[in-house]
MARTOR-659069 format. One record per residue: residue number from 1; x, y, z of N, C-alpha, C in turn. Coordinates in pm, 1 decimal, always signed. Last residue first. Layout:
<nodes>
NUM:X:Y:Z:X:Y:Z:X:Y:Z
...
</nodes>
This chain:
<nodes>
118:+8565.3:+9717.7:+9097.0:+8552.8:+9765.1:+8972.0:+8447.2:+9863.0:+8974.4
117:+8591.3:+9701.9:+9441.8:+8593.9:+9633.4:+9324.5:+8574.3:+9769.4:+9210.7
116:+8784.7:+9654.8:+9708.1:+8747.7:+9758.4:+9645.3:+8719.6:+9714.3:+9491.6
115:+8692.0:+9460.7:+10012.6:+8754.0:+9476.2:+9874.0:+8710.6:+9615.9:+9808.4
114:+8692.1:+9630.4:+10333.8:+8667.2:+9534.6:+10223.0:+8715.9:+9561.5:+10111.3
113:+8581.9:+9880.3:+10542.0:+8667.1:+9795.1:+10551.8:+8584.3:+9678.4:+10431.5
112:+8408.3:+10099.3:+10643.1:+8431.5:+10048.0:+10491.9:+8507.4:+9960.9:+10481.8
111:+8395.9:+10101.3:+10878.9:+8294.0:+10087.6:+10868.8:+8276.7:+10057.0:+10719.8
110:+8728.1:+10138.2:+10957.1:+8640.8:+10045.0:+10962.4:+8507.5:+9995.5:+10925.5
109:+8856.5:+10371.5:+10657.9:+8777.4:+10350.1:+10825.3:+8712.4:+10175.6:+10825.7
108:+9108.5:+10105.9:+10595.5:+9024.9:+10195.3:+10723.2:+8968.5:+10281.7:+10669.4
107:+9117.6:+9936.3:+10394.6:+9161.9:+9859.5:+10551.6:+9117.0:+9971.1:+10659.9
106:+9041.2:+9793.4:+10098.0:+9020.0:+9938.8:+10231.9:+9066.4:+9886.6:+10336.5
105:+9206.4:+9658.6:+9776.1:+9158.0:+9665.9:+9960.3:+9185.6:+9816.0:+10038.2
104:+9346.0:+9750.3:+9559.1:+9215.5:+9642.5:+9569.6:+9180.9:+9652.5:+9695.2
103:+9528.1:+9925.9:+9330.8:+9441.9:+9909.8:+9467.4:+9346.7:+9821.5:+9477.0
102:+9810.9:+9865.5:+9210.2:+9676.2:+9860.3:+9193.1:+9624.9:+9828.2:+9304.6
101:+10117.7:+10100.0:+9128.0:+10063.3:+10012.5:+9179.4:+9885.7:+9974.0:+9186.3
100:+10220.2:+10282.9:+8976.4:+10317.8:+10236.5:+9073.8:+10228.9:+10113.9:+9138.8
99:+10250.3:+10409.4:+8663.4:+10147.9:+10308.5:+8726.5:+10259.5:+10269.8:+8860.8
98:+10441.5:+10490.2:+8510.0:+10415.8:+10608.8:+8634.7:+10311.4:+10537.2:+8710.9
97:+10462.8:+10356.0:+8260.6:+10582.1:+10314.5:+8407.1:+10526.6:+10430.4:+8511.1
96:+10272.0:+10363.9:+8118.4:+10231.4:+10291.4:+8192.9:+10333.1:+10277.6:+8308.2
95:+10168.7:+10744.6:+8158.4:+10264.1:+10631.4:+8080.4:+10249.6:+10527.6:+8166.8
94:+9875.1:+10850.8:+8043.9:+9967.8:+10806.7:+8151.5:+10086.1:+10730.5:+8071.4
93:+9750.8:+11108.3:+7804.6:+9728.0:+10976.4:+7849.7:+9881.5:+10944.2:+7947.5
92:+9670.7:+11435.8:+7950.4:+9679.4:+11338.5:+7851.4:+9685.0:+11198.8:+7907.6
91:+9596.6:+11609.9:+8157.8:+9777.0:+11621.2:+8115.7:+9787.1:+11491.3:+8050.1
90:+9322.1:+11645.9:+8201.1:+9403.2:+11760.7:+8201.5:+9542.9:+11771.2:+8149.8
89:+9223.4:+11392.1:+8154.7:+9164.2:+11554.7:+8088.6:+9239.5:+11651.7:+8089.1
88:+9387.5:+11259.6:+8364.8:+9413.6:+11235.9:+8204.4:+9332.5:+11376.4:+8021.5
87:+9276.1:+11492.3:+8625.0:+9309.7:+11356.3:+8590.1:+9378.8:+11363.3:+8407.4
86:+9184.7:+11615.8:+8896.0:+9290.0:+11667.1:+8771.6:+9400.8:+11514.8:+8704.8
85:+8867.4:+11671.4:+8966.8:+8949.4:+11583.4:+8971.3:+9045.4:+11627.8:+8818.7
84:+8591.1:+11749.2:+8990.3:+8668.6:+11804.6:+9064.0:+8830.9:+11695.9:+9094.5
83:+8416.6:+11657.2:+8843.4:+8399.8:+11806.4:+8852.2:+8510.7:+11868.0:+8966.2
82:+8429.5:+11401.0:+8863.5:+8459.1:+11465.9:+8717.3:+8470.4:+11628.6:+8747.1
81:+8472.3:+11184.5:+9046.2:+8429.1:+11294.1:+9085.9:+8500.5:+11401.9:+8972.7
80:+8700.9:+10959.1:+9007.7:+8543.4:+10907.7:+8992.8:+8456.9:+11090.7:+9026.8
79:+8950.1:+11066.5:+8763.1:+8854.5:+11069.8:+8934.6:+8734.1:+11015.8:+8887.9
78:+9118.7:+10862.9:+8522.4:+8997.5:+10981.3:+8571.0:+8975.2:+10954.6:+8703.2
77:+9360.0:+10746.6:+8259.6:+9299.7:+10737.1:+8393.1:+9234.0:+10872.9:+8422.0
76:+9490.4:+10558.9:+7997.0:+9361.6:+10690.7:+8049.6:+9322.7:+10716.3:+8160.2
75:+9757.4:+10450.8:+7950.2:+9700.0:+10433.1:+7998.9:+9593.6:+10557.1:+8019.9
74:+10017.9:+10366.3:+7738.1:+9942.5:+10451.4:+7804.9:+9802.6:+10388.3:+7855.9
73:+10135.5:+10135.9:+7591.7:+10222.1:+10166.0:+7670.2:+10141.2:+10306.3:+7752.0
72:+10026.9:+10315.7:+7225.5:+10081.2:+10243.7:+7287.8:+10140.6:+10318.3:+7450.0
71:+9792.1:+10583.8:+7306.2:+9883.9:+10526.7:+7250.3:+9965.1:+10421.6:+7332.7
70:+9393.3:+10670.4:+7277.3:+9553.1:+10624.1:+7382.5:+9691.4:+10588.5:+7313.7
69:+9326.6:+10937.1:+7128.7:+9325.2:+10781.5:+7116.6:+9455.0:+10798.6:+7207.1
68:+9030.7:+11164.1:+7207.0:+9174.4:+11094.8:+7201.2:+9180.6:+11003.4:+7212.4
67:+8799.9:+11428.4:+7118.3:+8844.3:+11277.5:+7123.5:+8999.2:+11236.9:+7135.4
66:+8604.9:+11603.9:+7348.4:+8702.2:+11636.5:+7247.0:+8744.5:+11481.5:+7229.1
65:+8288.3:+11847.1:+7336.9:+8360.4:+11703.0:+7348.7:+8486.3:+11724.7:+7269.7
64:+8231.6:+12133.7:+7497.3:+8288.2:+12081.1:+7356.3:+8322.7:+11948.0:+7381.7
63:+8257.4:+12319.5:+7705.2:+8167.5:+12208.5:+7717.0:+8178.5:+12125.7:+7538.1
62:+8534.6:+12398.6:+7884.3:+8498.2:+12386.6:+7786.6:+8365.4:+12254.8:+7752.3
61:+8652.7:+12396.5:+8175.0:+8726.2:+12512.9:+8063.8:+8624.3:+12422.8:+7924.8
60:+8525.4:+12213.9:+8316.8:+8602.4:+12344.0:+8394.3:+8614.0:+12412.2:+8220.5
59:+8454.7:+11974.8:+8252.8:+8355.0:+12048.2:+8245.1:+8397.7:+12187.3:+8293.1
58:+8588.9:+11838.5:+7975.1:+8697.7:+11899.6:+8072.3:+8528.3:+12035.8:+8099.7
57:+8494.3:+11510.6:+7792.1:+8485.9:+11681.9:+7779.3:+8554.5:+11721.5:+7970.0
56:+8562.4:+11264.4:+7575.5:+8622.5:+11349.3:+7721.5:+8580.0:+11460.2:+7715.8
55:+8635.9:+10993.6:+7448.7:+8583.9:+11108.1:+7409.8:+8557.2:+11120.2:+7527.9
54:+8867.8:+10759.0:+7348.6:+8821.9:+10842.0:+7464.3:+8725.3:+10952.3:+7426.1
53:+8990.4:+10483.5:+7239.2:+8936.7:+10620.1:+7171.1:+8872.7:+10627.0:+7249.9
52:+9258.3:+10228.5:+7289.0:+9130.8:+10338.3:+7305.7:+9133.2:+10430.4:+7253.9
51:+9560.8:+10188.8:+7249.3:+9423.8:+10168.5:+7116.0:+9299.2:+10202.5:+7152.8
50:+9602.7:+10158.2:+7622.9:+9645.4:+10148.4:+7479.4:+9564.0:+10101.4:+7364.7
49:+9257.4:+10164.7:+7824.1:+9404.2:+10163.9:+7774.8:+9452.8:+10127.4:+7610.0
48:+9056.9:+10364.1:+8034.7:+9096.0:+10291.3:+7873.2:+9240.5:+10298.7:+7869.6
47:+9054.6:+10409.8:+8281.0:+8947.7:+10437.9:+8210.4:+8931.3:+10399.6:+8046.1
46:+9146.3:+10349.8:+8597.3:+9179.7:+10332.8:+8428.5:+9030.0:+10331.6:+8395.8
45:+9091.8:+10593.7:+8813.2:+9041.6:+10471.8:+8762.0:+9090.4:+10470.3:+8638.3
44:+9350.4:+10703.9:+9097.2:+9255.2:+10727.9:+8998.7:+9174.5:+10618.2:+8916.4
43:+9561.0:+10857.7:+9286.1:+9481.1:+10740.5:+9310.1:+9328.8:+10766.0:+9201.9
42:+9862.8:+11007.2:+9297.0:+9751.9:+11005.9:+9238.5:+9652.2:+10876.6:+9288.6
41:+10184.6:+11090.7:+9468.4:+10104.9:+10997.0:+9442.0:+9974.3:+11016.9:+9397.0
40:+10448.4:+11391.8:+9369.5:+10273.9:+11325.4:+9440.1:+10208.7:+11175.5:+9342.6
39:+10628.0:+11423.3:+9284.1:+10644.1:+11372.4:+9480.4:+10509.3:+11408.0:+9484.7
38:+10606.4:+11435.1:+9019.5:+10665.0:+11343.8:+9034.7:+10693.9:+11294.8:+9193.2
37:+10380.8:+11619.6:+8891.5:+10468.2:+11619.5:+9024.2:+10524.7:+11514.3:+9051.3
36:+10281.9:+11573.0:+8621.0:+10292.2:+11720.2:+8674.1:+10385.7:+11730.5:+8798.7
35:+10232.5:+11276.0:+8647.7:+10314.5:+11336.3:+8530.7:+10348.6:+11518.2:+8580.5
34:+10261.0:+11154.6:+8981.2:+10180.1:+11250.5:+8918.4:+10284.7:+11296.0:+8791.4
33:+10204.3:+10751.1:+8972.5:+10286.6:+10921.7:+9033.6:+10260.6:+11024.1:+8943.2
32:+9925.7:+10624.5:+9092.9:+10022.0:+10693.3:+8999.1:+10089.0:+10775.8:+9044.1
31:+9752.2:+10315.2:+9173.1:+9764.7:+10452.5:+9196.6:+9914.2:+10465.7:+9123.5
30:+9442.7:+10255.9:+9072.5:+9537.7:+10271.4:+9021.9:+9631.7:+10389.2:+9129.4
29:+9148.1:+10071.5:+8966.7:+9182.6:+10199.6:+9039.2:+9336.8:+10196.0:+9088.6
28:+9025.1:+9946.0:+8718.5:+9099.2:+9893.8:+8818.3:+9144.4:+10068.7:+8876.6
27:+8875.6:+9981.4:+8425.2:+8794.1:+9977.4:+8554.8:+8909.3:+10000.7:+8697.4
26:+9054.4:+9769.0:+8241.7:+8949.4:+9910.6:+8248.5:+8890.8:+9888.6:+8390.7
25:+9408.5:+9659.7:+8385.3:+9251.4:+9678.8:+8292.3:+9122.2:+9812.2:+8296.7
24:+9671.8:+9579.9:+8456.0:+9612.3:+9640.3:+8465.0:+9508.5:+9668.2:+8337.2
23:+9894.5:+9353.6:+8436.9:+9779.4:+9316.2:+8481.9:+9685.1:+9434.6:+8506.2
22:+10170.0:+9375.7:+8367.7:+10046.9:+9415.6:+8231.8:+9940.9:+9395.7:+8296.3
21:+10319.3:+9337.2:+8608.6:+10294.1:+9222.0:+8494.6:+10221.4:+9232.0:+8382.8
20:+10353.8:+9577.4:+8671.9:+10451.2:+9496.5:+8619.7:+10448.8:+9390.2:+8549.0
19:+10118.3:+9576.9:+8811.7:+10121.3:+9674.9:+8653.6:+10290.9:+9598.6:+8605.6
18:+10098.3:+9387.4:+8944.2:+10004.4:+9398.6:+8860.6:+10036.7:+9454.8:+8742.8
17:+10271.2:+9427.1:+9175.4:+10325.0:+9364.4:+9124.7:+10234.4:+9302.4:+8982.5
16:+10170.2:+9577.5:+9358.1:+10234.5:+9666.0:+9341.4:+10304.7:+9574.9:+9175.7
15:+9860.7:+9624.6:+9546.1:+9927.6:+9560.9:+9463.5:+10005.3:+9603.7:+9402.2
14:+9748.0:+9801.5:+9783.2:+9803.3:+9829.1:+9673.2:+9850.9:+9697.4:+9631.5
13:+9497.1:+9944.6:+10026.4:+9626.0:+9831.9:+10024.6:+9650.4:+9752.3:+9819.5
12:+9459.5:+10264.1:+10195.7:+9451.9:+10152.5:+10133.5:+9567.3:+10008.5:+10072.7
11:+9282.6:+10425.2:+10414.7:+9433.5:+10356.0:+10431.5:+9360.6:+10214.3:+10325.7
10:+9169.5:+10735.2:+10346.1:+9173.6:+10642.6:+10319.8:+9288.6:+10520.3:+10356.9
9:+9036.7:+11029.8:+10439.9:+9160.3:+10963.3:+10367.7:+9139.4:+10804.4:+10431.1
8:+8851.5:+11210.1:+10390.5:+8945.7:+11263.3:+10531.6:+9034.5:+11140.9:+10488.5
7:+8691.7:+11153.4:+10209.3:+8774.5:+11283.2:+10173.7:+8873.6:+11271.5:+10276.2
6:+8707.1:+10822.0:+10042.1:+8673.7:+10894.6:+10151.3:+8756.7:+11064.6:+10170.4
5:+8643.5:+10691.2:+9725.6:+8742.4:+10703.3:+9876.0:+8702.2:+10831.5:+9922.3
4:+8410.8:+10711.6:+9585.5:+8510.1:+10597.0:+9584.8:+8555.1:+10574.3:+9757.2
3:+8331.1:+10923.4:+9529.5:+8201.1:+10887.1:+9646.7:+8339.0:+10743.5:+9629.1
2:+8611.3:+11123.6:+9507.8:+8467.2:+11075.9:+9571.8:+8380.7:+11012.3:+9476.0
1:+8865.6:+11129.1:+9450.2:+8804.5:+11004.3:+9410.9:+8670.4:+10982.5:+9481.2
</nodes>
């Protein structure tokens, strides 16, 4: 999630009670359990939800645009760092129950300490 969050890691602070309520939107940074690993947590940006049309190119394996529509109950999520992030390009749209929670606050390093906006 570079230039977002920090490579040596981040202590962030989650809302957990957002995606339960549908309160998740474009922009909101997200964190997920991984459709590929179910014992890894993800931290990524919705990027469109349900009835979006995405057009996406995957700059690793193909410079071709390709289009997808979200389907109900999904969600699109991406790294802010396209060239190095195994996001919704790679294993489609999210389901919204793998949403475990929405990030809004840095609490360390100190020198970033604050909200995390859109």
């Amino acid at each position: 999630m570079l230039p977002t969050l920090n490579v040596a890691g981040d202590v962030l602070l989650a809302d957990h009670l957002s995606p339960r309520l549908g309160n998740i939107g474009h922009g909101d940074l997200v964190l997920v359990r991984s459709p590929l690993n179910p014992k890894i947590r993800l931290t990524k940006r919705v990027v469109a939800v349900e009835g979006d049309t995405v057009t996406y190119f995957d700059p690793l394996h193909s410079e071709a645009a390709q289009v997808a529509v979200v389907p109900k109950g999904h969600v699109w999520i991406q790294g802010d760092n396209i060239y190095a992030s195994r996001d919704s390009r790679h294993f489609g749209p999210v389901p919204y129950g793998l949403i475990e929670g929405k990030v809004f606050f840095r609490v360390w390093p100190p020198d970033s300490f604050g909200p995390l906006g859109r």
